[in-house]
C-alpha positions as CSV (number, residue, x, y, z in Angstrom):
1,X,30.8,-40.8,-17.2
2,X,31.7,-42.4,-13.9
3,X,32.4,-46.3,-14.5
4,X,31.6,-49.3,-12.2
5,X,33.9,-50.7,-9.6
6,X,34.4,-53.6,-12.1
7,X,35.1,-50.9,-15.1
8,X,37.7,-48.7,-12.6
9,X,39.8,-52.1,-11.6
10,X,39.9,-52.8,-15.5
11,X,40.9,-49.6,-16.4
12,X,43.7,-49.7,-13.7
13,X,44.7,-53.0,-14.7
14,X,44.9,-51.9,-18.3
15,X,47.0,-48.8,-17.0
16,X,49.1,-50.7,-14.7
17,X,49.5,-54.1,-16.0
18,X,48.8,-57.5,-14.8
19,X,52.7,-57.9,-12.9
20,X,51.2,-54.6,-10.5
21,X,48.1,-56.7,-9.6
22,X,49.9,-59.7,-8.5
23,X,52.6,-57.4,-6.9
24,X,50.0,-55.8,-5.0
25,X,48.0,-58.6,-3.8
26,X,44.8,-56.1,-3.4
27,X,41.7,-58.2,-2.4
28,X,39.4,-58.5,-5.3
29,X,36.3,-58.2,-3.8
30,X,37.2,-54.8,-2.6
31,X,37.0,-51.4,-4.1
32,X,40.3,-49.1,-4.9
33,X,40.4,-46.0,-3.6
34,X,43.0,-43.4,-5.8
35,X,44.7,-40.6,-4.5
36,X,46.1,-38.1,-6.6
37,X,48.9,-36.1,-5.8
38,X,48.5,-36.4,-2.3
39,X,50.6,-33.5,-0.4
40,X,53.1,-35.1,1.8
41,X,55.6,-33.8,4.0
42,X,58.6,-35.0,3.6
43,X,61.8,-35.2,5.5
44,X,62.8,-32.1,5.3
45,X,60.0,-30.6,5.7
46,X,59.7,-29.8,1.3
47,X,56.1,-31.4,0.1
48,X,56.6,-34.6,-1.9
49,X,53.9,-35.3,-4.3
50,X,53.3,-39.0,-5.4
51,X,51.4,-38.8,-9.0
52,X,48.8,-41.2,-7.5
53,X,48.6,-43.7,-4.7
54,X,46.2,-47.0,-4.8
55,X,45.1,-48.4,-2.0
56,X,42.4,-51.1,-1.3
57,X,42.2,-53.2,1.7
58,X,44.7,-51.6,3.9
59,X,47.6,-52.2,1.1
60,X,48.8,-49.2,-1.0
61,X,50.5,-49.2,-4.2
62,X,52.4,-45.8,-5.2
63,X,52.4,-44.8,-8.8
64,X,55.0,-42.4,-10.3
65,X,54.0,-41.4,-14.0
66,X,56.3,-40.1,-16.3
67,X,55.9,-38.1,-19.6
68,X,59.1,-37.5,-21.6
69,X,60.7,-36.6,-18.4
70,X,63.2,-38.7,-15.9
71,X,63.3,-39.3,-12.5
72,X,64.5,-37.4,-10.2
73,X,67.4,-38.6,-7.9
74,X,65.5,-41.8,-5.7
75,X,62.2,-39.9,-6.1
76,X,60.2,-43.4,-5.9
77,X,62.3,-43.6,-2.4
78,X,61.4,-40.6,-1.5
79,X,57.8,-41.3,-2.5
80,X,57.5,-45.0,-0.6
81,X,59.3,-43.5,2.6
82,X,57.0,-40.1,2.8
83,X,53.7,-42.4,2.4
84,X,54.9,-45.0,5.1
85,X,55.5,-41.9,7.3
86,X,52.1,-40.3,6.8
87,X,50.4,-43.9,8.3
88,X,47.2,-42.9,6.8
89,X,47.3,-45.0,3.2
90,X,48.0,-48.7,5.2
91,X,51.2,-51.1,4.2
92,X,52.6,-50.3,1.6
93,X,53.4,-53.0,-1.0
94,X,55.1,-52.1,-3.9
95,X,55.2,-49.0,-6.7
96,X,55.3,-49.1,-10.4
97,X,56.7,-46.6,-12.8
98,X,54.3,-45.9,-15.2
99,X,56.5,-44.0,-18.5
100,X,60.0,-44.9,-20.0
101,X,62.2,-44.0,-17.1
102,X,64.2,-46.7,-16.2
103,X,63.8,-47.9,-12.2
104,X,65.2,-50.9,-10.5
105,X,63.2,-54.1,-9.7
106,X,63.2,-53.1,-5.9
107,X,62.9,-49.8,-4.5
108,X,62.9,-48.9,-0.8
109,X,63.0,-52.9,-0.1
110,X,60.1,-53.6,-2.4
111,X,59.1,-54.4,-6.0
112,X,58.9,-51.9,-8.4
113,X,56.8,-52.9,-11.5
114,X,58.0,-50.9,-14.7
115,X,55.4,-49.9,-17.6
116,X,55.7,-48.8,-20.6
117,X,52.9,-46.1,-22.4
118,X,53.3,-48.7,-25.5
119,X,52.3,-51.4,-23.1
120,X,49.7,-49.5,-22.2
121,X,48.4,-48.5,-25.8
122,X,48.9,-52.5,-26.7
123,X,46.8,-53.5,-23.5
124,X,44.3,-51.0,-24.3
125,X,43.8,-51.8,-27.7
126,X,43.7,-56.0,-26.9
127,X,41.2,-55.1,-24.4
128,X,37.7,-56.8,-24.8
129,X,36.3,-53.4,-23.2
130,X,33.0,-54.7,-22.2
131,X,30.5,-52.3,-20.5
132,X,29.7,-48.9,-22.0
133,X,32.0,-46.9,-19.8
134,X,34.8,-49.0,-19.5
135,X,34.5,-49.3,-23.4
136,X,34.4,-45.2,-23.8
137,X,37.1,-44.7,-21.8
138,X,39.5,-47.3,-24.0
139,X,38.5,-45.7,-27.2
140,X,39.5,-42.2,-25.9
141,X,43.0,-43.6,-24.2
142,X,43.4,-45.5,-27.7
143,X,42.8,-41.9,-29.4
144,X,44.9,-40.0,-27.4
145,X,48.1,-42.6,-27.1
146,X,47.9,-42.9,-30.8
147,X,48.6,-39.1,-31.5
148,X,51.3,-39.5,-29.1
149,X,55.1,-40.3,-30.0
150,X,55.4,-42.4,-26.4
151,X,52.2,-44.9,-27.0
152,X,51.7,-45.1,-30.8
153,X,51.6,-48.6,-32.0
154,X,51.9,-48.9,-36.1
155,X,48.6,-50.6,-36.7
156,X,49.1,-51.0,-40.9
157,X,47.8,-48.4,-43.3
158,X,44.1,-47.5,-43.0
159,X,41.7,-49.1,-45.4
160,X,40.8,-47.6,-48.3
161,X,36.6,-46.2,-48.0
162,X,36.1,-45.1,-52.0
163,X,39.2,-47.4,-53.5
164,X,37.1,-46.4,-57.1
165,X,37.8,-43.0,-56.2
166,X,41.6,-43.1,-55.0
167,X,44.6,-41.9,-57.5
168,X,48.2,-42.3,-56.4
169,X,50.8,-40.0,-57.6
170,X,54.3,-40.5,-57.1
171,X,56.2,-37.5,-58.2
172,X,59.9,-36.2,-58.0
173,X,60.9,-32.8,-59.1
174,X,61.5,-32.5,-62.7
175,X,59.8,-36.3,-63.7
176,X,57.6,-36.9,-65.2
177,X,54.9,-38.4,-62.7
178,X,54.4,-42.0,-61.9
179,X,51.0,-44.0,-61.9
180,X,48.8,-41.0,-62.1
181,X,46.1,-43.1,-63.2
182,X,42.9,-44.3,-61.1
183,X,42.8,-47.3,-59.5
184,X,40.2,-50.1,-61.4
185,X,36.7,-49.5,-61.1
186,X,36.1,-53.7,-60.4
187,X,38.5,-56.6,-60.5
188,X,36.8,-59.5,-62.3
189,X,36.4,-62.3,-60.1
190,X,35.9,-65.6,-61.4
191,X,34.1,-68.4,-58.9
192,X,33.8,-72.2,-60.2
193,X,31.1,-74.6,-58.8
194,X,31.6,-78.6,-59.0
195,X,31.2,-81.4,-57.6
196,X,34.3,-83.7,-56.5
197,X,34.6,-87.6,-56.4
């Protein structure tokens, strides 16, 4: 499902975080155009790959994603340099490291915003997610961080559906096992109605 201009800059925000916004200064009334992997030649005449470039109003933010992997050496550098070069993405404003590598606040003479994938999975998951796309795309981001070791978020254990029907059983080798009974069918309740003066 393709989602709304409204629905993509929520997603993104959710992706990127608030701080990349504000870094980026991108003119809300304007759509953002994303690049992915855009082939770049770089200085030496190797390709250098950003993972995704956002631009919107003549500003571009570049986006290095990382997935239980590390920078390479001033890869973001490399990155923000190549993309100036090119000419074609406008000014560009800032970057944001989007995994657990660990950047500096400026990179290249500008800010480098640094996000977690448990930032992520906690923005997603606060998220309001109003609008049917925008609201499908959350659950399945949710789904997938939460089978992940780098965005899942302990939420409590899962509610019980049949408690009537549940039966724990705590056993060691060689014991005898522990509460191997059902749980209680009901749990009287006892409500009290009066008046107070």
């Amino acid at each position: 499902m393709l989602l709304s201009i409204a629905d993509r800059r929520a997603a993104v925000d959710v992706l990127l975080g608030p701080d990349a916004w504000k870094t980026a200064s991108f003119d809300l009334a304007q759509d953002i155009e994303i690049h992915l992997w855009p082939r770049l030649k770089g200085t030496d005449d190797r390709p250098v790959e950003p993972d995704v470039l956002l631009t919107c109003g003549g500003r571009t933010l570049v986006v290095e994603v990382k997935w239980h992997a590390n920078l390479s050496e001033r890869q973001i550098d490399k990155q923000i340099e190549v993309v100036r070069r090119a000419g074609r993405y406008g000014e560009v404003v800032a970057s944001v490291m989007l995994g657990n590598a660990v950047v500096e606040t400026v990179i290249a003479g500008l800010p480098c915003v640094a996000r977690t994938w448990r930032d992520v999975s906690g923005a997603v998951q606060s998220h309001p997610g109003t609008g049917p796309g925008l609201g499908r795309w959350l659950r399945q981001v949710d789904a997938f961080l939460q089978e992940t070791d780098m965005g899942r978020i302990y939420r409590g254990l899962p509610e019980l559906r049949h408690a009537e029907r549940a039966a724990y059983r705590f056993e060691k080798p060689g014991h005898p096992p522990w509460l191997a009974r059902p749980l209680p069918t009901a749990v009287p309740t006892h409500y009290s109605f009066g008046e107070t003066t």
